[in-house]
N, C-alpha and C positions, 0 to 999 in steps of 0.2 A: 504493500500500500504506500504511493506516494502522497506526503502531507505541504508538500512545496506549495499546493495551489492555497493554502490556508494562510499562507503568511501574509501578515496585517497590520494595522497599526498597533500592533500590541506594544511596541515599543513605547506608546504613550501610556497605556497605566505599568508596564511592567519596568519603567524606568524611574525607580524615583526618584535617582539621583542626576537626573537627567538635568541640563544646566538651558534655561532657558529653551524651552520646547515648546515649539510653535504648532500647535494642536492641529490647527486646519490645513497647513500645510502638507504634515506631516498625512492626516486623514487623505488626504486626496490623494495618496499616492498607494493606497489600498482597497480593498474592497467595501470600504466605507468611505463614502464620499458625500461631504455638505456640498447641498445645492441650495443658495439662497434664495434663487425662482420657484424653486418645485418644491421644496421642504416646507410640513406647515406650520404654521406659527403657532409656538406656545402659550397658552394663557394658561397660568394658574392666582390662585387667589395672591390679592398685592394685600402689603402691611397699608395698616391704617390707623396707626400711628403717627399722622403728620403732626412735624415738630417746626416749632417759628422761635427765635429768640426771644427773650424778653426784655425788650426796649432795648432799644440804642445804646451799642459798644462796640468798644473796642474790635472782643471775639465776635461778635454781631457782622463787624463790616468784614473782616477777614473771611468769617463762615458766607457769605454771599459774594465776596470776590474769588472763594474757590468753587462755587458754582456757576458762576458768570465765566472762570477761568477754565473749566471743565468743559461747559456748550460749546464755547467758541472752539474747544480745542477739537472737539469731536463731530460738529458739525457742521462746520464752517470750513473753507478753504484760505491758507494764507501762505503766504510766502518769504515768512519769516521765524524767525527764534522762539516760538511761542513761551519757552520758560524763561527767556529774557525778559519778553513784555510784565511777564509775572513779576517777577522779581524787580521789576522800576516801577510796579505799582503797589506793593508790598507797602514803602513805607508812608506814599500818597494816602492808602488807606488807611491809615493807622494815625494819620495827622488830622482827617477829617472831623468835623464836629458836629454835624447835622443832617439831617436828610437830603438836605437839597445839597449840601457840600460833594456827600456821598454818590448822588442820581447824577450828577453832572460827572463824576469820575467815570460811573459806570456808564453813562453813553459816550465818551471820550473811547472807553474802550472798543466798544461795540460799533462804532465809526470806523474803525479800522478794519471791518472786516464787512467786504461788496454782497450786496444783496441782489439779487437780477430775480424779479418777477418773472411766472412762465406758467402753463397751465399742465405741467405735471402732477400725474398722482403721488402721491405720499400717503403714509400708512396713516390710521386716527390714534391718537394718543394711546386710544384705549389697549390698542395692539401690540404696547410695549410694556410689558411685564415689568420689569426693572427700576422703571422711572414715572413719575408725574409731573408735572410741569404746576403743580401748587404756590411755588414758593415765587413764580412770574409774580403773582397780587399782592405779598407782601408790600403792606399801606405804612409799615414803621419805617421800612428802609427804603423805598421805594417811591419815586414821587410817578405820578398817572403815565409820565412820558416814559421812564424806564419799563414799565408792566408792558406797554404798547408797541414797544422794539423788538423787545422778548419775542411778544405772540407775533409778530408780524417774521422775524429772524427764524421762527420754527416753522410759521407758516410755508417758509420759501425757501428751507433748507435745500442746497445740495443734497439731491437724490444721495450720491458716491462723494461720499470723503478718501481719497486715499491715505488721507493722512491718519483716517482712523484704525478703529481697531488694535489685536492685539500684537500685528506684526510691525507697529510703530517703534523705530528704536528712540529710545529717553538720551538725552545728552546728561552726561554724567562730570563735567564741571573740572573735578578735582577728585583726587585718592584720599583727600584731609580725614581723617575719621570723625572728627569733630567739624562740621557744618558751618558757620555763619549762621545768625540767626534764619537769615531770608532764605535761605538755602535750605536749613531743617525745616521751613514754612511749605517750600516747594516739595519736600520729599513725600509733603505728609496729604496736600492736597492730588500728589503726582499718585501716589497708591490711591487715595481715597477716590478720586474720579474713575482710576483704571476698575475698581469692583463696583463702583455705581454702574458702569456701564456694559460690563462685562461679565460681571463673577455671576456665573449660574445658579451659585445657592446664595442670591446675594437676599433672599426674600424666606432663608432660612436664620437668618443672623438673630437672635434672639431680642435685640433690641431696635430701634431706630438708628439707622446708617447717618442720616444724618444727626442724629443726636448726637451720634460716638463724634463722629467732625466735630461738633463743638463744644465739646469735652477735651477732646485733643490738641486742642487748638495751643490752650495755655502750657501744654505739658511738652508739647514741641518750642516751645517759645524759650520757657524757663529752664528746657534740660543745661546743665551748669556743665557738661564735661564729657567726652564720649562715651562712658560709661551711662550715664541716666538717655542720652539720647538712644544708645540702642535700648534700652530700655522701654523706651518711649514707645519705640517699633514696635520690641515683642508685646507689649499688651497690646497694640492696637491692631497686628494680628491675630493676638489670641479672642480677641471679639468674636471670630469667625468660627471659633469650636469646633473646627474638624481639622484629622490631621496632620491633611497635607500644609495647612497654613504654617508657617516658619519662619526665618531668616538666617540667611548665611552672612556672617562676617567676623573677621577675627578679634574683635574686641566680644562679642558675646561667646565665643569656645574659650578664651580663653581668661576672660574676666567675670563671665554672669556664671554660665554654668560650668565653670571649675577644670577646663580642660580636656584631657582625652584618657586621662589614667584611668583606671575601674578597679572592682574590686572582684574576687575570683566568687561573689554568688552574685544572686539578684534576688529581688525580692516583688511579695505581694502586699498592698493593702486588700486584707477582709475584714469587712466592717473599719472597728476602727483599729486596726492591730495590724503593725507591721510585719512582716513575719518571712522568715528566710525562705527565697523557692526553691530555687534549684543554685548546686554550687560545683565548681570544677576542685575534683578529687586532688587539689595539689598540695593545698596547704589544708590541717584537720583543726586550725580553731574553731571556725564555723559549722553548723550543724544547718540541713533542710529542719526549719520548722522553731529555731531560735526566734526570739520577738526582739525585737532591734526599738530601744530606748531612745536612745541619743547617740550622736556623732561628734566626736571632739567633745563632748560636753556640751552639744548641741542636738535641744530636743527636737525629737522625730517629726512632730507634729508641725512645730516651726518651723524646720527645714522645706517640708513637703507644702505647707501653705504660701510661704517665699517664693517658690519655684512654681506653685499652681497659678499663680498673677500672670506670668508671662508665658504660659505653653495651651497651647491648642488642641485638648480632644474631645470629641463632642460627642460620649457616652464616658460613663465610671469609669469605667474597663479599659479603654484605649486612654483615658487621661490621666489612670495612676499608673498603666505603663508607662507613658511617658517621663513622667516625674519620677517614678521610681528612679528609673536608668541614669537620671541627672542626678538623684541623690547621691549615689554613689558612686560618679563620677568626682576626680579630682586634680587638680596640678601638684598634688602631693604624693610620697612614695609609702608612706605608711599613716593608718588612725587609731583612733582606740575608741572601742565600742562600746556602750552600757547594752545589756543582752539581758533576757530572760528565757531559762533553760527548767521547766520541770518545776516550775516554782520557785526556783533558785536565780536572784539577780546578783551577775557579777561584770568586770571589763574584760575586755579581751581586744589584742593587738593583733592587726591585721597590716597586712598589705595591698597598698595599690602597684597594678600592673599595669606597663604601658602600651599600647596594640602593638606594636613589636615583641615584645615578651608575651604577650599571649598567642602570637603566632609559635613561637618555638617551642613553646610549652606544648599546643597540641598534638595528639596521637593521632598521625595520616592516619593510620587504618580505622582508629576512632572515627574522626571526621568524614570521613570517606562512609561510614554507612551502612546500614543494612537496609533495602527498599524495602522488602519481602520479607513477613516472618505469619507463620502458618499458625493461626489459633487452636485450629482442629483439622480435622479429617477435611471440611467443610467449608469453614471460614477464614478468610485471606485476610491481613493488613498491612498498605501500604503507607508507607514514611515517606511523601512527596518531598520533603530536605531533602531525599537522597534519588532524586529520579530527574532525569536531565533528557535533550534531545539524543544521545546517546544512548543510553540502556532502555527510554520506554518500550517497546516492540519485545525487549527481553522479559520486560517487569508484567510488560497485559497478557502473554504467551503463557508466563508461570503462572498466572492468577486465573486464566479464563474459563478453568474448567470445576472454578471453586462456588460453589452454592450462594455464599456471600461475602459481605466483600466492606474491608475497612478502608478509606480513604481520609490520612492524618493529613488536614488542611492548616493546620496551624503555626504555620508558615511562610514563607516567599517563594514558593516554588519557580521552575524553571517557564518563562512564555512559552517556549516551546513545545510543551507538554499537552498544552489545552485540547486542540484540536486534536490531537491522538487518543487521551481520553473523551473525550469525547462522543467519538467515533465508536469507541468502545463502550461506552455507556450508555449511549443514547439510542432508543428504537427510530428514530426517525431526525431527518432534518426538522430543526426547532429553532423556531426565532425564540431568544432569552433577554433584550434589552432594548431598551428607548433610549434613545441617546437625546442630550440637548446641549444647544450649544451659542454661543453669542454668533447674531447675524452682525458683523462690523460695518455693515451700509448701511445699517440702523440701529448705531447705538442704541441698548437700553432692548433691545427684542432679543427675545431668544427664539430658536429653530427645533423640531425635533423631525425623529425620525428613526423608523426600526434598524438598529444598529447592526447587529451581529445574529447568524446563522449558526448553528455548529449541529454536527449528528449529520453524519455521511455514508451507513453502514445500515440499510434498511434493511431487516431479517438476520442479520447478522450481530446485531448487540448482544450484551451480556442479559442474561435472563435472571440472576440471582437479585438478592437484595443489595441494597448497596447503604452503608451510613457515614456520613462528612464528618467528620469532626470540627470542631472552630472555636477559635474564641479571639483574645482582642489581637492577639499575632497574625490571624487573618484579615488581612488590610490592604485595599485596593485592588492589585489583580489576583492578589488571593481570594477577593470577596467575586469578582468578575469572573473566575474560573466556579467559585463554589453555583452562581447562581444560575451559569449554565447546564451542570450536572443536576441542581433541581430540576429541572424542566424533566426529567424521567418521573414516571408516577411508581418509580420499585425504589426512588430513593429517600433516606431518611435524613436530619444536619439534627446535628450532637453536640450540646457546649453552650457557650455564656456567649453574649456580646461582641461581633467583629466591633471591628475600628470603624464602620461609617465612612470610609474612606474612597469610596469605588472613583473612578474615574481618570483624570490625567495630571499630572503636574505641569503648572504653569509659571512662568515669573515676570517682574519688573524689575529695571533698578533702580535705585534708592540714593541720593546723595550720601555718601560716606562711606563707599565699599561695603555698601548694604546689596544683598538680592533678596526680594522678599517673593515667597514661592504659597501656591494657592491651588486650588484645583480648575482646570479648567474648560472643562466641560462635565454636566450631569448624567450620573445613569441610572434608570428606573426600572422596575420591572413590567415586565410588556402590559397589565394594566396599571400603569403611572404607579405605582406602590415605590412612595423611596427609599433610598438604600443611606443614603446621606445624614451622617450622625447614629442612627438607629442601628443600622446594619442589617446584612442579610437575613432574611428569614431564618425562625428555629424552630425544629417541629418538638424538641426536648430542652427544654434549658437545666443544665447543670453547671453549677458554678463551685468552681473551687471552695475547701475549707481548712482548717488549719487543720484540721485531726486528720486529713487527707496526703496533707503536705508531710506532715510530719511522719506518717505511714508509708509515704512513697506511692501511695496509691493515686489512681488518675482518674478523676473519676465520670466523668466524660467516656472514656474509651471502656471502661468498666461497664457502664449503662449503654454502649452502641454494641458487646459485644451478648447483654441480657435480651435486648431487644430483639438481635440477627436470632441468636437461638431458641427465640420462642416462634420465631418468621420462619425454620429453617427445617 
């Protein structure tokens, strides 16, 4: 069986490390392809939540010059610097004292940018998920003439901006890590604008978009040092509660979250207890199932709420992963622990390892795996860590004549894999996802359309039962592979909470050797059911507990193999 013809854009969710990925681009070069003409347009329910400043300010004039600065950038054509003009009107606004001081700035601005009457169609407001055009009537800031530009500038928009969209490159200024005020101003309008008009789960944000704007306003203003400025970023990404939202830069590796050193366990939050998960057999201070106090004399609870301010996940489960991993992250070589053992609290001195020494420390034949290990006579489970475009054909051959069938998702598996499983699992070609996606010839809309096919083997799939495993390690294209193999009615998913992550990594950049990364395009299930924050469907939830961890037992996989043998 060749699988050549399946090759897709998988490189967009299976890349997370992927450095500025341009989604559309990248989509049209596979079997998924956005058609702005032919794809329909998204409606789902908008927030309505409209926010207006209260009275006349400072942040007042700022929060409406970075949406005055956003329209013109995205819907207008010009042929100049557009974050120059920003930044020479920065501090014009900030001088203003009045409304009418303010409304003559802003048609100064708005003058610079040609309007041509024409009797083309243009979509109705209504059509554009993303956006409303409310904040045109603002009677504080706004005197009748600006409101009137507004609607008449949207009325006569440029069908085609090329300048929009997400394949715009951002002028990046300077490597300073530390900003200029105007500049930290621009960084923070230059993101905020790019998710008003783009970010797909941008009407998932828990709050008002523009409200977090003028929140942020003052906090970009006053950051004192590149320290609170990146600071500044991570919470105003961690707004967005999923994921993929981040930032790359090296004042946050290695001043916020402590570096690259780790320590040989990890751990879980249950309930509210810390508690050792899993640990590499190298050094024996630590125990699976120890409850972790404090850190240097630094309690648990403080550390993990520090670090919850600025990280991004938008279920339990995927956001004390995350924080977890930082906790115990350090630019130190050794700490000492307050622990609880058995009712017994004492310290204990540990070390941190740096990714290079955890490289040589591991056991190749370790690492390297076992795919396949045979429960019964009966039932099969597979360890997707350990299965590649290489051995699957070996791994579905040993497995195929097994009654049922374990598939350990808890993981990042190989893209390659998908469509081979698939194949193998599915009784038929099955469309599995809705894709959606920013239309950039009209900011502020999104597109959708049936994404992805998989199941190529009619009569020839596996007949047995089948159960997923998953929990918050299953993220993105581990969630996109899991909600293909649902689409069989012989299979079962086993386990607590993915990460809510499905879909593609996207970015901007940022003044200050910032890149801030987001997802960027939605995937739903083929009826709109989302995947985003929530995560994939579970037909069982089991969730870890400490008397589990401490036992060694899994219990998850425990319950998918009760399940298979009472199916079996």
């Amino acid at each position: 069986m060749k699988y050549t013809k399946h090759i897709i854009v998988l490189i967009i969710s299976a890349t997370c490390a992927c450095s500025g990925c341009d989604f559309i681009s990248m989509a049209m070069r596979g079997r998924m392809s956005f058609n702005f003409l032919n794809d329909s347009i998204y409606i789902e329910k908008q927030r309505h939540d409209l926010f207006y400043p209260n009275g006349m300010s400072e942040t007042g004039r700022l929060y409406y010059l970075c949406k005055i600065w956003g329209f013109v950038k995205y819907y207008h054509d010009y042929d100049f610097n557009i974050d120059d003009l920003l930044l020479e009107e920065i501090e014009r606004t900030k001088s203003c004292l009045n409304r009418e001081e303010f409304s003559r700035q802003i048609l100064d601005i708005l003058q610079k940018f040609s309007v041509r009457e024409d009797t083309l169609h243009r979509h109705d407001i209504e059509e554009f998920t993303l956006i409303s055009n409310h904040w045109f009537e603002d009677t504080v800031y706004f005197e009748p003439e600006v409101t009137e530009t507004l609607q008449y500038m949207w009325k006569y928009r440029p069908v085609r901006n090329k300048k929009s969209g997400t394949k715009y490159r951002e002028h990046i200024y300077s490597n300073n890590p530390y900003p200029d005020e105007s500049r930290r101003i621009l960084s923070l309008f230059r993101y905020w604008n790019k998710l008003n008009y783009f970010y797909v789960y941008k009407n998932f944000i828990d709050e008002s978009w523009d409200k977090v704007l003028f929140q942020f306003i003052p906090v970009f203003i006053h950051s004192g040092n590149a320290n609170e400025y990146n600071r500044g970023v991570l919470a105003l990404t961690s707004r967005l509660k999923e994921n993929h939202s981040t930032i790359y830069s090296r004042t946050v590796n290695r001043e916020i979250f402590n570096g690259s050193n780790r320590t040989n366990f990890d751990i879980k939050k249950i309930g509210d207890t810390f508690v050792v998960n899993r640990v590499e057999k190298w050094e024996e201070e630590i125990q699976a199932g120890d409850i972790i106090l404090q850190i240097n004399q630094k309690d648990i609870f403080s550390l993990f709420d520090s670090i919850n301010q600025l990280v991004s996940g938008g279920n339990k489960w995927i956001n004390q992963r995350i924080v977890n991993e930082k906790i115990v992250q350090s630019t130190d070589t050794a700490a000492t622990l307050l622990i609880e053992r058995e009712g017994a609290v004492f310290e204990k001195n540990i070390k941190y390892y740096t990714p290079e020494q955890f490289e040589t420390r591991k056991n190749p034949e370790q690492e390297k795996g076992i795919a396949v290990r045979w429960i019964s006579d009966s039932i099969a489970y597979i360890d997707l860590r350990h299965v590649d475009e290489k051995n699957i054909k070996k791994v579905i051959k040993e497995v195929k004549k097994s009654q049922a069938l374990i598939l350990d998702i808890r993981c990042y598996p190989s893209a390659m894999i998908l469509f081979p499983l698939t194949d193998f699992i599915l009784p038929a070609k099955t469309h599995f996802t809705i894709c959606t996606y920013p239309d950039t010839n009209n900011p502020g809309m999104l597109r959708w359309l049936k994404s992805y096919d998989a199941g190529y083997s009619p009569g020839k799939a596996y007949k047995g039962k089948v159960a997923l495993l998953v929990n918050e390690y299953t993220s993105s294209y581990s969630e996109f592979l899991t909600m293909a193999l649902q689409t069989s009615p012989n299979v079962i998913t086993v386990g607590n909470s993915t990460a809510g992550s499905d879909g593609n990594i996207t970015s901007t950049d940022l003044l200050g050797e910032i890149r801030a990364y987001y997802t960027g395009y939605g995937v739903y299930y083929p009826d709109f059911t989302p995947t985003q924050r929530v995560g994939v469907r579970i037909d069982y939830t089991v969730e870890p507990t400490i008397e589990d961890i401490k036992n060694s037992v899994d219990g998850a996989y425990e319950e998918a193999v009760r399940i298979l043998r009472e199916k079996t």
